[in-house]
N, CA, C, O and CB atoms as a CASP TS submission, in Angstrom:
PFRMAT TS
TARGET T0000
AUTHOR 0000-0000-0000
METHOD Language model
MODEL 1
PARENT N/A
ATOM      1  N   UNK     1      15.768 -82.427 -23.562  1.00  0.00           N
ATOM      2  CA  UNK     1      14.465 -82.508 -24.172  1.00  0.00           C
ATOM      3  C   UNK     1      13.549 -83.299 -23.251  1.00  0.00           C
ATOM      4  O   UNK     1      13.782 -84.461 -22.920  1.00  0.00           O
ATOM      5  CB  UNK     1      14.546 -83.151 -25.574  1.00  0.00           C
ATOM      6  N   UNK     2      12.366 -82.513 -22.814  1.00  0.00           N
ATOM      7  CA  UNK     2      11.421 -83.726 -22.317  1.00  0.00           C
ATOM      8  C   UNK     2      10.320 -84.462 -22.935  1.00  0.00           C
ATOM      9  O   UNK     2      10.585 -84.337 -24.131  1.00  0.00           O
ATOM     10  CB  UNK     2      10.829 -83.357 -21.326  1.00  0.00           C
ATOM     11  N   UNK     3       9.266 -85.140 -22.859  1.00  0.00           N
ATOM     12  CA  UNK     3       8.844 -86.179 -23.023  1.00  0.00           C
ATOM     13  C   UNK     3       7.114 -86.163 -21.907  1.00  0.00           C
ATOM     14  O   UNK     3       6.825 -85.971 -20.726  1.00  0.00           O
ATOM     15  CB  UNK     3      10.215 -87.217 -22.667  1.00  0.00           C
ATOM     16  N   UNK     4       6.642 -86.375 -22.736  1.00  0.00           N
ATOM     17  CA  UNK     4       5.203 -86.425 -21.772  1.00  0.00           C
ATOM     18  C   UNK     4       4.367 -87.396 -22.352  1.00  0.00           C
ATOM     19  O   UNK     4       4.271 -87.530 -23.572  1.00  0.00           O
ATOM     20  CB  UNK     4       4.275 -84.971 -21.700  1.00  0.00           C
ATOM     21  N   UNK     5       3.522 -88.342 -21.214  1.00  0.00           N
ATOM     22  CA  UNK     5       3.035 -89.036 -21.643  1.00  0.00           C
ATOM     23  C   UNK     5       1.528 -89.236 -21.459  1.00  0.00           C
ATOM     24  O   UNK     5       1.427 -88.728 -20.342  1.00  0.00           O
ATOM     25  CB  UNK     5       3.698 -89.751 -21.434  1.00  0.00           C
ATOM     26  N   UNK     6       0.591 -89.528 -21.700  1.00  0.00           N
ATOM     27  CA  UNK     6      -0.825 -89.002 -20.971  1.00  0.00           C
ATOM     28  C   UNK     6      -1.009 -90.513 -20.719  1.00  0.00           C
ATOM     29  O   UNK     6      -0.682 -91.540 -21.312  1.00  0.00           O
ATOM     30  CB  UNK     6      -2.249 -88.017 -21.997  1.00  0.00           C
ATOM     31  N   UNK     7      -1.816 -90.142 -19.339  1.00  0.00           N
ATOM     32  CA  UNK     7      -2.378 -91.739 -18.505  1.00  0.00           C
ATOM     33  C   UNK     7      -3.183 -91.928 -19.349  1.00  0.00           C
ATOM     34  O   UNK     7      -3.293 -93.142 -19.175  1.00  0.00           O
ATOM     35  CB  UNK     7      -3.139 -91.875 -16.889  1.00  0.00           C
ATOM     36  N   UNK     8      -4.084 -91.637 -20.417  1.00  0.00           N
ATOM     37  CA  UNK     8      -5.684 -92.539 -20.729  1.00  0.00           C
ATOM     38  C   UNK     8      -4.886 -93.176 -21.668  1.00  0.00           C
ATOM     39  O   UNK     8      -5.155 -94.365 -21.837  1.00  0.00           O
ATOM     40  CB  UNK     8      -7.403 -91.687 -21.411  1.00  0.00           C
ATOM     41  N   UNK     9      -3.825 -92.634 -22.436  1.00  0.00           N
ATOM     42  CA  UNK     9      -3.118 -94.155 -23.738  1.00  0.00           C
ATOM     43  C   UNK     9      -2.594 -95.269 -23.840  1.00  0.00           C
ATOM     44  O   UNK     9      -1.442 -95.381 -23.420  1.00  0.00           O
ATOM     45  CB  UNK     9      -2.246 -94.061 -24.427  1.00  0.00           C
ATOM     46  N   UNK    10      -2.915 -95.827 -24.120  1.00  0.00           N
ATOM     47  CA  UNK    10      -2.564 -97.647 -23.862  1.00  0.00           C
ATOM     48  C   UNK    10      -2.390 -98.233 -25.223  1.00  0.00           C
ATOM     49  O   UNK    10      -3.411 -98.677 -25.748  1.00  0.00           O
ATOM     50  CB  UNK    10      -3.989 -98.669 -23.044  1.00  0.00           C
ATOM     51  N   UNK    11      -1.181 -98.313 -25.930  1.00  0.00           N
ATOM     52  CA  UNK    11      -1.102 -99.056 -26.605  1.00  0.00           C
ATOM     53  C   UNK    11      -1.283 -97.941 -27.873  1.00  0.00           C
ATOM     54  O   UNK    11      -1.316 -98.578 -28.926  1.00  0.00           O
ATOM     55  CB  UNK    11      -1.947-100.212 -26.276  1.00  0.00           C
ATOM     56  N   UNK    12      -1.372 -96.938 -28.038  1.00  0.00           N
ATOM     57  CA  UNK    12      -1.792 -95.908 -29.346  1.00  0.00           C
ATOM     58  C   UNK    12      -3.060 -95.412 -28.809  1.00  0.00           C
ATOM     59  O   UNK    12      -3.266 -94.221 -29.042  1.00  0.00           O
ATOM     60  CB  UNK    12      -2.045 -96.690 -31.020  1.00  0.00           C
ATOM     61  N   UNK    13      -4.018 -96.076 -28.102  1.00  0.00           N
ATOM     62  CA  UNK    13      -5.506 -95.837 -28.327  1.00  0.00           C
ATOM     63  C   UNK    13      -5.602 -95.003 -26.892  1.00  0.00           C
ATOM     64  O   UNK    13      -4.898 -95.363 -25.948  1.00  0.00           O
ATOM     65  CB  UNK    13      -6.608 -97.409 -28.521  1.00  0.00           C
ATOM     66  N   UNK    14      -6.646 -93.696 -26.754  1.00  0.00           N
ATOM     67  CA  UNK    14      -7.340 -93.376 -25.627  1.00  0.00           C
ATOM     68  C   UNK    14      -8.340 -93.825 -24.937  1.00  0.00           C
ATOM     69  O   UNK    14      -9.492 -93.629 -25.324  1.00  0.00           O
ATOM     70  CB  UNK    14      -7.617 -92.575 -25.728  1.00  0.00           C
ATOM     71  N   UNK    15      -8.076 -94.472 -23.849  1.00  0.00           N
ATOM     72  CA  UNK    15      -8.896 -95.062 -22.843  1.00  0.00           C
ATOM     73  C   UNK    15     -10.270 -94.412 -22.843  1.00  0.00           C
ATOM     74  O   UNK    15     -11.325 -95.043 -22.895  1.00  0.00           O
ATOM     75  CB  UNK    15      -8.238 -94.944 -21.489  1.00  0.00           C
ATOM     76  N   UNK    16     -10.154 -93.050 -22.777  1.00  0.00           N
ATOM     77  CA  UNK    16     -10.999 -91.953 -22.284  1.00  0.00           C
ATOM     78  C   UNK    16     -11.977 -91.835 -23.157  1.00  0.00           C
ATOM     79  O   UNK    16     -13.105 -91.784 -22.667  1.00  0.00           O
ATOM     80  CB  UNK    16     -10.358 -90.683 -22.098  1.00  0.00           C
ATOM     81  N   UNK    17     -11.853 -91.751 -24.755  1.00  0.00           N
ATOM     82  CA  UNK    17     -12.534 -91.329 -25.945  1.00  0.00           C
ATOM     83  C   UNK    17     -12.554 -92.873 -26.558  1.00  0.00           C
ATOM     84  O   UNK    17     -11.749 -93.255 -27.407  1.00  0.00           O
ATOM     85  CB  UNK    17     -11.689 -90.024 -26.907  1.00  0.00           C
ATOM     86  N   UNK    18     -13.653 -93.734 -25.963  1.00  0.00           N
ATOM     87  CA  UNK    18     -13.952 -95.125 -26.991  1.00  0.00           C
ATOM     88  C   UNK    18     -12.999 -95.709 -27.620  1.00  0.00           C
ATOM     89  O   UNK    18     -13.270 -96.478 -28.542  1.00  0.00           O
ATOM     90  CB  UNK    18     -14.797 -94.918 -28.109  1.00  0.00           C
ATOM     91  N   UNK    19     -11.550 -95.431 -27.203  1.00  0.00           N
ATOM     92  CA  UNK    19     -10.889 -96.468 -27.860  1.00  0.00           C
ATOM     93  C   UNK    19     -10.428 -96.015 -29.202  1.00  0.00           C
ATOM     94  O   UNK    19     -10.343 -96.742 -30.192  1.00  0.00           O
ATOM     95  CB  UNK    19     -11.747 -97.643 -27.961  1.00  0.00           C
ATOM     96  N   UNK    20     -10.119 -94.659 -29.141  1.00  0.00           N
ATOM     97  CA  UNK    20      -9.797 -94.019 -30.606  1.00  0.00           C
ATOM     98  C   UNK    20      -8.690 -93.810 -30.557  1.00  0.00           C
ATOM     99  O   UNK    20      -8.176 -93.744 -29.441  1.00  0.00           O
ATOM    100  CB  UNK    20     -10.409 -92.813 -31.090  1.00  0.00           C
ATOM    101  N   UNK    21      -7.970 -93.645 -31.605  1.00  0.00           N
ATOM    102  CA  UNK    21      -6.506 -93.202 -31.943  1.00  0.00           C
ATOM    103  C   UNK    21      -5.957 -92.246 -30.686  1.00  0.00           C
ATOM    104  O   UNK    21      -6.456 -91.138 -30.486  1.00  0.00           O
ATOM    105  CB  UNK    21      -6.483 -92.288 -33.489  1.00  0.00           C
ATOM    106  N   UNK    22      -5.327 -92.561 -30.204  1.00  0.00           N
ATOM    107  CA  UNK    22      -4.510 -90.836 -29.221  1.00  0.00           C
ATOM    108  C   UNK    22      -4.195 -89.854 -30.286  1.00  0.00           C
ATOM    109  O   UNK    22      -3.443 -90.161 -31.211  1.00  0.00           O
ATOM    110  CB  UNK    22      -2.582 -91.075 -28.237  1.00  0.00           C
ATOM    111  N   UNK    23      -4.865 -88.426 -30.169  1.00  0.00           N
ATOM    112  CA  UNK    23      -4.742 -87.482 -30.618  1.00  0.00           C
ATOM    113  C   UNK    23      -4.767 -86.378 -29.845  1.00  0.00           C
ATOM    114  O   UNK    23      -5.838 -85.890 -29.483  1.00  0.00           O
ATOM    115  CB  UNK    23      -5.372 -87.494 -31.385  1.00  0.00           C
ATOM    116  N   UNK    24      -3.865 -85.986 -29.588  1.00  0.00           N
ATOM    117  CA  UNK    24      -3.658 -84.690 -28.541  1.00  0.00           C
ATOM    118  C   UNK    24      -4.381 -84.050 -29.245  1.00  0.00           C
ATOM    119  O   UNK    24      -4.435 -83.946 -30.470  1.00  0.00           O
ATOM    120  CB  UNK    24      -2.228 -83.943 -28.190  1.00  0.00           C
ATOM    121  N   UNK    25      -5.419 -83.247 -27.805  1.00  0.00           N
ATOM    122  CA  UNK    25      -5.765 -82.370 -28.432  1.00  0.00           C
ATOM    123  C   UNK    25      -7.500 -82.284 -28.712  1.00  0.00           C
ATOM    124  O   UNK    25      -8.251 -81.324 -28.539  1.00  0.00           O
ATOM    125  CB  UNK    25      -4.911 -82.496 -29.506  1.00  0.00           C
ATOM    126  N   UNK    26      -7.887 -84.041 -29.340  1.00  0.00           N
ATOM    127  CA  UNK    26      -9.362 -83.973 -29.971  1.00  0.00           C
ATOM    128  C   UNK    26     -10.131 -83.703 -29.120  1.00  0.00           C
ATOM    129  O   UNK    26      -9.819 -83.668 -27.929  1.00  0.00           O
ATOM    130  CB  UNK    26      -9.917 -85.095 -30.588  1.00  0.00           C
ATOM    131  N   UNK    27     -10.900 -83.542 -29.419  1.00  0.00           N
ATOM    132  CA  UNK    27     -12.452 -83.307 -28.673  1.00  0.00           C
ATOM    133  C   UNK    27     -12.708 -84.581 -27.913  1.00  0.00           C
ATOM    134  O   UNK    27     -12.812 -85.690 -28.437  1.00  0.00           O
ATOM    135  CB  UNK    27     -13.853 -83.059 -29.848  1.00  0.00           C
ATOM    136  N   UNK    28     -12.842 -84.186 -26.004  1.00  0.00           N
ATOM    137  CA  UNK    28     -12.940 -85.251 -25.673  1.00  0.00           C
ATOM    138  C   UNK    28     -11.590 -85.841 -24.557  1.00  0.00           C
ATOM    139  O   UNK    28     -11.425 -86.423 -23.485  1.00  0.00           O
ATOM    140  CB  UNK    28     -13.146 -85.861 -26.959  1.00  0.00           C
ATOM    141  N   UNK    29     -10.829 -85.210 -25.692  1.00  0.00           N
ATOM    142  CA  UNK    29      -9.465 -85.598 -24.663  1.00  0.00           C
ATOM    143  C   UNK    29      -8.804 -84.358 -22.991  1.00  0.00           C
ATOM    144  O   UNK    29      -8.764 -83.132 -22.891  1.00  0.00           O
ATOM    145  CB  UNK    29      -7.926 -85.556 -26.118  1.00  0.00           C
ATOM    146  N   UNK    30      -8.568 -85.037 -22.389  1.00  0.00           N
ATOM    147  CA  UNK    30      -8.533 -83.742 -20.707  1.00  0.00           C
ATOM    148  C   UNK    30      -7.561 -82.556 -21.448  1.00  0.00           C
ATOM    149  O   UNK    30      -7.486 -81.409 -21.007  1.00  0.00           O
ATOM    150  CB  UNK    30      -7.318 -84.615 -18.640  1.00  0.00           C
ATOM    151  N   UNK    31      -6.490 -83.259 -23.212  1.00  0.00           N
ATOM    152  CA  UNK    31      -6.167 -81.649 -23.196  1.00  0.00           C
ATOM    153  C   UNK    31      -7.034 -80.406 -23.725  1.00  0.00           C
ATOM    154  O   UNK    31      -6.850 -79.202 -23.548  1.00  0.00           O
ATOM    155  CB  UNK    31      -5.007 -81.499 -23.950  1.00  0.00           C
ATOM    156  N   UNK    32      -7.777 -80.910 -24.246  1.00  0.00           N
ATOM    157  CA  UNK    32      -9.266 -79.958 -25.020  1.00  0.00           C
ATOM    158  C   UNK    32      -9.509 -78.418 -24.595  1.00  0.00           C
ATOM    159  O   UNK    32     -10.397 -78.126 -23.794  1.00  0.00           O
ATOM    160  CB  UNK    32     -10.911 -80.729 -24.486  1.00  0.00           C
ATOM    161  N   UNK    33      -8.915 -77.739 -25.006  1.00  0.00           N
ATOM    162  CA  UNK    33      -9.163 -76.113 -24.538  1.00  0.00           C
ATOM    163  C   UNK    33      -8.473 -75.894 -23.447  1.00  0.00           C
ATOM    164  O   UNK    33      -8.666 -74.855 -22.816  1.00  0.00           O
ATOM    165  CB  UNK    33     -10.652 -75.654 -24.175  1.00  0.00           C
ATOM    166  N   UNK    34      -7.636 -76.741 -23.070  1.00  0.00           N
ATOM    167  CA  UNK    34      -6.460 -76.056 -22.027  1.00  0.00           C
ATOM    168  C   UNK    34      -5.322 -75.986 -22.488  1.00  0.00           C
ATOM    169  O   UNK    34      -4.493 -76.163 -21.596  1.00  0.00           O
ATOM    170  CB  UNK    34      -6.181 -76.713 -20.780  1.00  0.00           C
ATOM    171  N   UNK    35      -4.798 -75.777 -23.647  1.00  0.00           N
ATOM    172  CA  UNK    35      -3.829 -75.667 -23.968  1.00  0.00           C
ATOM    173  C   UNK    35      -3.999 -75.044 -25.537  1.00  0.00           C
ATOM    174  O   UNK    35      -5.063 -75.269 -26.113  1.00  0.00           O
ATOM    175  CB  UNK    35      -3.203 -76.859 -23.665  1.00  0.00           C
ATOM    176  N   UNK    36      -3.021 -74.313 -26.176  1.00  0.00           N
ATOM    177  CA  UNK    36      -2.818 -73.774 -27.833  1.00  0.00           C
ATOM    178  C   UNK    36      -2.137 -74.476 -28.223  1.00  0.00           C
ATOM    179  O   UNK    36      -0.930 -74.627 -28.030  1.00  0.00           O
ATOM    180  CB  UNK    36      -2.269 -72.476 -28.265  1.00  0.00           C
ATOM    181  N   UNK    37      -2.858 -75.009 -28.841  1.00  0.00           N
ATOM    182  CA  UNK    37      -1.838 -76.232 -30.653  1.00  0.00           C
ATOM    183  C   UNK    37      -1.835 -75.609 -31.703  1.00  0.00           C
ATOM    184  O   UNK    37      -2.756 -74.945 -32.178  1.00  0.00           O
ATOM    185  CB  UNK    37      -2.666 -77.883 -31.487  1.00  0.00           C
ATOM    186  N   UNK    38      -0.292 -75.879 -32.322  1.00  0.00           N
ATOM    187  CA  UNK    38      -0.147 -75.503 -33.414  1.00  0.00           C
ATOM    188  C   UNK    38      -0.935 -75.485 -34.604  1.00  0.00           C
ATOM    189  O   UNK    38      -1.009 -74.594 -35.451  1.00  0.00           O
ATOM    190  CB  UNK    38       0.611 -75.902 -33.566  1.00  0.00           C
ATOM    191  N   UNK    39      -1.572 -76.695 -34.547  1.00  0.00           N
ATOM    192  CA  UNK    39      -2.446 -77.536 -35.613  1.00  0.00           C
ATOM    193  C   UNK    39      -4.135 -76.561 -34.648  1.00  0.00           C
ATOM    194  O   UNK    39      -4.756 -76.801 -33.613  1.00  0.00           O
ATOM    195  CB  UNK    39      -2.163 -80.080 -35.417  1.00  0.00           C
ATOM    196  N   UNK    40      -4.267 -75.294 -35.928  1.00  0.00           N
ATOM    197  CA  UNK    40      -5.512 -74.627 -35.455  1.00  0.00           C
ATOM    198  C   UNK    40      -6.995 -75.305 -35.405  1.00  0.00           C
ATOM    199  O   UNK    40      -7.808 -74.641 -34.762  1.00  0.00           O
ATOM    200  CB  UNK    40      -5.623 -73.510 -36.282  1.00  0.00           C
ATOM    201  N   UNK    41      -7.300 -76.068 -35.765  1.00  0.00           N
ATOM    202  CA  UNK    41      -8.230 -77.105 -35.609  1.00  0.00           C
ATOM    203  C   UNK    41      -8.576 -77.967 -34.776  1.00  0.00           C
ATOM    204  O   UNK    41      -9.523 -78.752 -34.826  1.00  0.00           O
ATOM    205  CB  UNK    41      -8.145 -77.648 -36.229  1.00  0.00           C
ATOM    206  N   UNK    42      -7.564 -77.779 -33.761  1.00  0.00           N
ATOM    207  CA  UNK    42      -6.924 -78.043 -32.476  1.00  0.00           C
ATOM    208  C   UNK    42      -7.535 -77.065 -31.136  1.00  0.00           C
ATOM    209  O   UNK    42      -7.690 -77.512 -29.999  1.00  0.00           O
ATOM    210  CB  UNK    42      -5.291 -77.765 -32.742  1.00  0.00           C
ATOM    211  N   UNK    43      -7.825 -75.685 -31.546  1.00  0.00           N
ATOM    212  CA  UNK    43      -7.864 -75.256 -30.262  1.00  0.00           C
ATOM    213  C   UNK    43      -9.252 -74.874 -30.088  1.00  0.00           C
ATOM    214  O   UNK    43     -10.133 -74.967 -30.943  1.00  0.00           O
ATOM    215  CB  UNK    43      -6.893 -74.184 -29.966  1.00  0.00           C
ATOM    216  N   UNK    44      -9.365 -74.450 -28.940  1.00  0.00           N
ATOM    217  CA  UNK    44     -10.793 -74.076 -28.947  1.00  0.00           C
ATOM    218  C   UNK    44     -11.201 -72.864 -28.849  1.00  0.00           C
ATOM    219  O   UNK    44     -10.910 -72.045 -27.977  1.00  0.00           O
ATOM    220  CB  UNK    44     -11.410 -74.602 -28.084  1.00  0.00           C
ATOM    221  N   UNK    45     -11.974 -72.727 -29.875  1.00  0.00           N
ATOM    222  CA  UNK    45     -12.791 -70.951 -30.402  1.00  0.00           C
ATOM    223  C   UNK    45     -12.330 -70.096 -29.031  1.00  0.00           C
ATOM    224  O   UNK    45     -12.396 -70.508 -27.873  1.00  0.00           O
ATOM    225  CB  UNK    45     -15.186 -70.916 -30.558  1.00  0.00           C
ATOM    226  N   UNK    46     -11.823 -68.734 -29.511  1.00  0.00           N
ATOM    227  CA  UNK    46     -11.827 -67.761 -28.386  1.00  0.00           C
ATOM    228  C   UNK    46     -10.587 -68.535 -27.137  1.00  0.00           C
ATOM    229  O   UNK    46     -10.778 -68.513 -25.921  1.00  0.00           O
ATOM    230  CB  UNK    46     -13.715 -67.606 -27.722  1.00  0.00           C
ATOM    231  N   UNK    47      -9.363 -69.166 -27.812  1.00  0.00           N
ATOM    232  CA  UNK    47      -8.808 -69.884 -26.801  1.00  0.00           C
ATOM    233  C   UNK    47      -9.044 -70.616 -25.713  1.00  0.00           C
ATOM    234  O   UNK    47     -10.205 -70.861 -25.386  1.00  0.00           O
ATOM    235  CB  UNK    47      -8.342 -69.404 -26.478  1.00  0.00           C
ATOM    236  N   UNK    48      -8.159 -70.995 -25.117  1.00  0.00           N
ATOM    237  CA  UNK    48      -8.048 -71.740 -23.836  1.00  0.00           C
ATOM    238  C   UNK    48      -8.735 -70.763 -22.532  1.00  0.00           C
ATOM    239  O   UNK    48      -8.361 -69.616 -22.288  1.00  0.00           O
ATOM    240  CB  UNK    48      -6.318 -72.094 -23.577  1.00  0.00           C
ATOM    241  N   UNK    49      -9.684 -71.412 -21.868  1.00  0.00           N
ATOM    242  CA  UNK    49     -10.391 -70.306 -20.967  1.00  0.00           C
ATOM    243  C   UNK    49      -9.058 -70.566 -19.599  1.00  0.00           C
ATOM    244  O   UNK    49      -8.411 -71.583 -19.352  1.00  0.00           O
ATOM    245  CB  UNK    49     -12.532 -70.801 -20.442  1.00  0.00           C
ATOM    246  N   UNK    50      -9.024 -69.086 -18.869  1.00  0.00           N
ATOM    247  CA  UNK    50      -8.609 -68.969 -17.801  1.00  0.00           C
ATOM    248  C   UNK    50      -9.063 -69.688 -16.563  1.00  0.00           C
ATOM    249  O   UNK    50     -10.041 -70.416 -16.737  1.00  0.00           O
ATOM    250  CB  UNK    50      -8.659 -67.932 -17.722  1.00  0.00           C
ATOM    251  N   UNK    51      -8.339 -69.619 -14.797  1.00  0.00           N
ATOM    252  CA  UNK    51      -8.814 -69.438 -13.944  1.00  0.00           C
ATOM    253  C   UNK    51      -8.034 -68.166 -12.838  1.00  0.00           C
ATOM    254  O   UNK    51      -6.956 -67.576 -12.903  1.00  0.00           O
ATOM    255  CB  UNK    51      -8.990 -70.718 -13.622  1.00  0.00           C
ATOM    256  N   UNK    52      -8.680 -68.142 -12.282  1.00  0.00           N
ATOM    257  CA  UNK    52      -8.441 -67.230 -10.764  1.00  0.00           C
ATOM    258  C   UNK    52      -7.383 -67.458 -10.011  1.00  0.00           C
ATOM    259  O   UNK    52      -6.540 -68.352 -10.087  1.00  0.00           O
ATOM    260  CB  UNK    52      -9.479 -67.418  -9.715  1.00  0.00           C
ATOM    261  N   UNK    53      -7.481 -66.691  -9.374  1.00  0.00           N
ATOM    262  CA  UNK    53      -6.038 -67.177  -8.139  1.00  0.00           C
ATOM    263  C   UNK    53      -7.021 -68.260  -7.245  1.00  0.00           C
ATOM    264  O   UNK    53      -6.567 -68.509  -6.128  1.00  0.00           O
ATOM    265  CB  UNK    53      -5.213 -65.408  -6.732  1.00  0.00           C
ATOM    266  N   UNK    54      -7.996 -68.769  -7.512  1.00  0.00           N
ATOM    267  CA  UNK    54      -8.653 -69.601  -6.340  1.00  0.00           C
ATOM    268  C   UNK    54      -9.188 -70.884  -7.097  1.00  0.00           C
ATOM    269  O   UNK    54      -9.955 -71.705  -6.594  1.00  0.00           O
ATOM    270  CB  UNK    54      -9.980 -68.725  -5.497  1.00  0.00           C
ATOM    271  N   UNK    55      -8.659 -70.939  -8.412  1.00  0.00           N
ATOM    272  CA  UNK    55      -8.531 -71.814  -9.181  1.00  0.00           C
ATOM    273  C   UNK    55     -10.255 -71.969 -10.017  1.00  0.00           C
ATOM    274  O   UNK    55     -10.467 -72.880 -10.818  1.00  0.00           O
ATOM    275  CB  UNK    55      -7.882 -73.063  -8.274  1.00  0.00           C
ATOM    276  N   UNK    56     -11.334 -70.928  -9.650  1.00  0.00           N
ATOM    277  CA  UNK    56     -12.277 -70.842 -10.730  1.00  0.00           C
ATOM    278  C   UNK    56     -12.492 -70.540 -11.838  1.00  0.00           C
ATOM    279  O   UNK    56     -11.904 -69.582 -12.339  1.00  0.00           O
ATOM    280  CB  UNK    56     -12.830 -70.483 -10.590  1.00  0.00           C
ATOM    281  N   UNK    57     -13.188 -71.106 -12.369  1.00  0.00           N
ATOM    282  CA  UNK    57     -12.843 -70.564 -13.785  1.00  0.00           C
ATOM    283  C   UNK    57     -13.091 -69.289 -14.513  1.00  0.00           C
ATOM    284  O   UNK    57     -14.097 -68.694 -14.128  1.00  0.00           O
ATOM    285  CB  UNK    57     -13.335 -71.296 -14.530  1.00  0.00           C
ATOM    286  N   UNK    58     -12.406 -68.720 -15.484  1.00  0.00           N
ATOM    287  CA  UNK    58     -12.801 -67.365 -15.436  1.00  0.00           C
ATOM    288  C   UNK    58     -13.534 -67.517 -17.257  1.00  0.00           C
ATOM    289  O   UNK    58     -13.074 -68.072 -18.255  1.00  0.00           O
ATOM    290  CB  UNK    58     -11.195 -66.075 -15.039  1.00  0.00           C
ATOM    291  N   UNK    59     -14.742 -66.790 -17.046  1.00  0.00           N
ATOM    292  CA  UNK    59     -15.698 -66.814 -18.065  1.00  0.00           C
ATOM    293  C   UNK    59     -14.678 -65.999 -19.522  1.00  0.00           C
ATOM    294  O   UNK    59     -13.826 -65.113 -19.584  1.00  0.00           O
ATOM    295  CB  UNK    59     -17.297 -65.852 -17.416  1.00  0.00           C
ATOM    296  N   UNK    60     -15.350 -66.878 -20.484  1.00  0.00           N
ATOM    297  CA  UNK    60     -14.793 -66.066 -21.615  1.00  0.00           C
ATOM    298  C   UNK    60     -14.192 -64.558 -22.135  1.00  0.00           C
ATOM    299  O   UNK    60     -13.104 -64.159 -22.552  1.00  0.00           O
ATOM    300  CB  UNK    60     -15.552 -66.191 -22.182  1.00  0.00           C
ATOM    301  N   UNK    61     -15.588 -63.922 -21.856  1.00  0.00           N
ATOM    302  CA  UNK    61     -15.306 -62.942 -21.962  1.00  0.00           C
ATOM    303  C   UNK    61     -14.571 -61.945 -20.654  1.00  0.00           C
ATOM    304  O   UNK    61     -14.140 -60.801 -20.798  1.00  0.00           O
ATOM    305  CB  UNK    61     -16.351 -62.664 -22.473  1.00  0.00           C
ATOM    306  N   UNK    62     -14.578 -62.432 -19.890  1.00  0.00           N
ATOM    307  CA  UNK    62     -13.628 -62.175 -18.905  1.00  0.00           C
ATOM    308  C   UNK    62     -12.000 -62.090 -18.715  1.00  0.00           C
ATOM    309  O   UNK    62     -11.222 -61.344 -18.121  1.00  0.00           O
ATOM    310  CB  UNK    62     -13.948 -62.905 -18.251  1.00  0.00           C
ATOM    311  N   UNK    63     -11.909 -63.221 -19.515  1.00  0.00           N
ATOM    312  CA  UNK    63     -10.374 -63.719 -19.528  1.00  0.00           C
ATOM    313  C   UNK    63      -9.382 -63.263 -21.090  1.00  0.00           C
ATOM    314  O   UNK    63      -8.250 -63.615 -21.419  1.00  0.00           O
ATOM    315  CB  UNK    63     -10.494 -65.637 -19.387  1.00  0.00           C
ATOM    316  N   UNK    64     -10.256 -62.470 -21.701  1.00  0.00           N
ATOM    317  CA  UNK    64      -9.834 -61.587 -22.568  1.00  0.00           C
ATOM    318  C   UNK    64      -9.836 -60.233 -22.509  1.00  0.00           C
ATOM    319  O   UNK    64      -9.881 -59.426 -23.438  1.00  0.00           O
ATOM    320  CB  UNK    64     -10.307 -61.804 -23.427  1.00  0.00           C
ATOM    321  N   UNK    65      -9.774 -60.015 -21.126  1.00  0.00           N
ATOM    322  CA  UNK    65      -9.447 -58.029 -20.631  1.00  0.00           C
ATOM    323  C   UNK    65      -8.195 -58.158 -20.606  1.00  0.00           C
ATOM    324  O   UNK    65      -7.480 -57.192 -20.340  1.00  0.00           O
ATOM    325  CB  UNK    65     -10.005 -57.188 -18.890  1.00  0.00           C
TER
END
């Protein structure tokens, strides 16, 4: 089983987002629309956007052909 830990949490709280609870996932946090959570309130409309083989990003409606 592995284990992941995110650099902005210190202590429960996110560095990144004012000092709020760590919540994978919220608005705000680097995982925010790059990833699908179970918890649907979680992800972001129209999923997680793509990139390219050159690492740009690929527009919404693009990345759903």
């Amino acid at each position: 089983m592995g284990c992941w830990g995110c650099p902005h949490e210190f202590e429960g709280k996110c560095q990144r987002v004012e000092n709020r609870p760590c919540d994978p996932g919220m608005k705000g946090c680097v995982l925010f629309g790059r990833f699908v959570f179970s918890n649907e309130t979680k992800n972001r409309p129209g999923g997680p956007r793509g990139r390219d083989k050159n690492g740009k990003r690929i527009e919404q409606d693009e990345s759903h052909r």
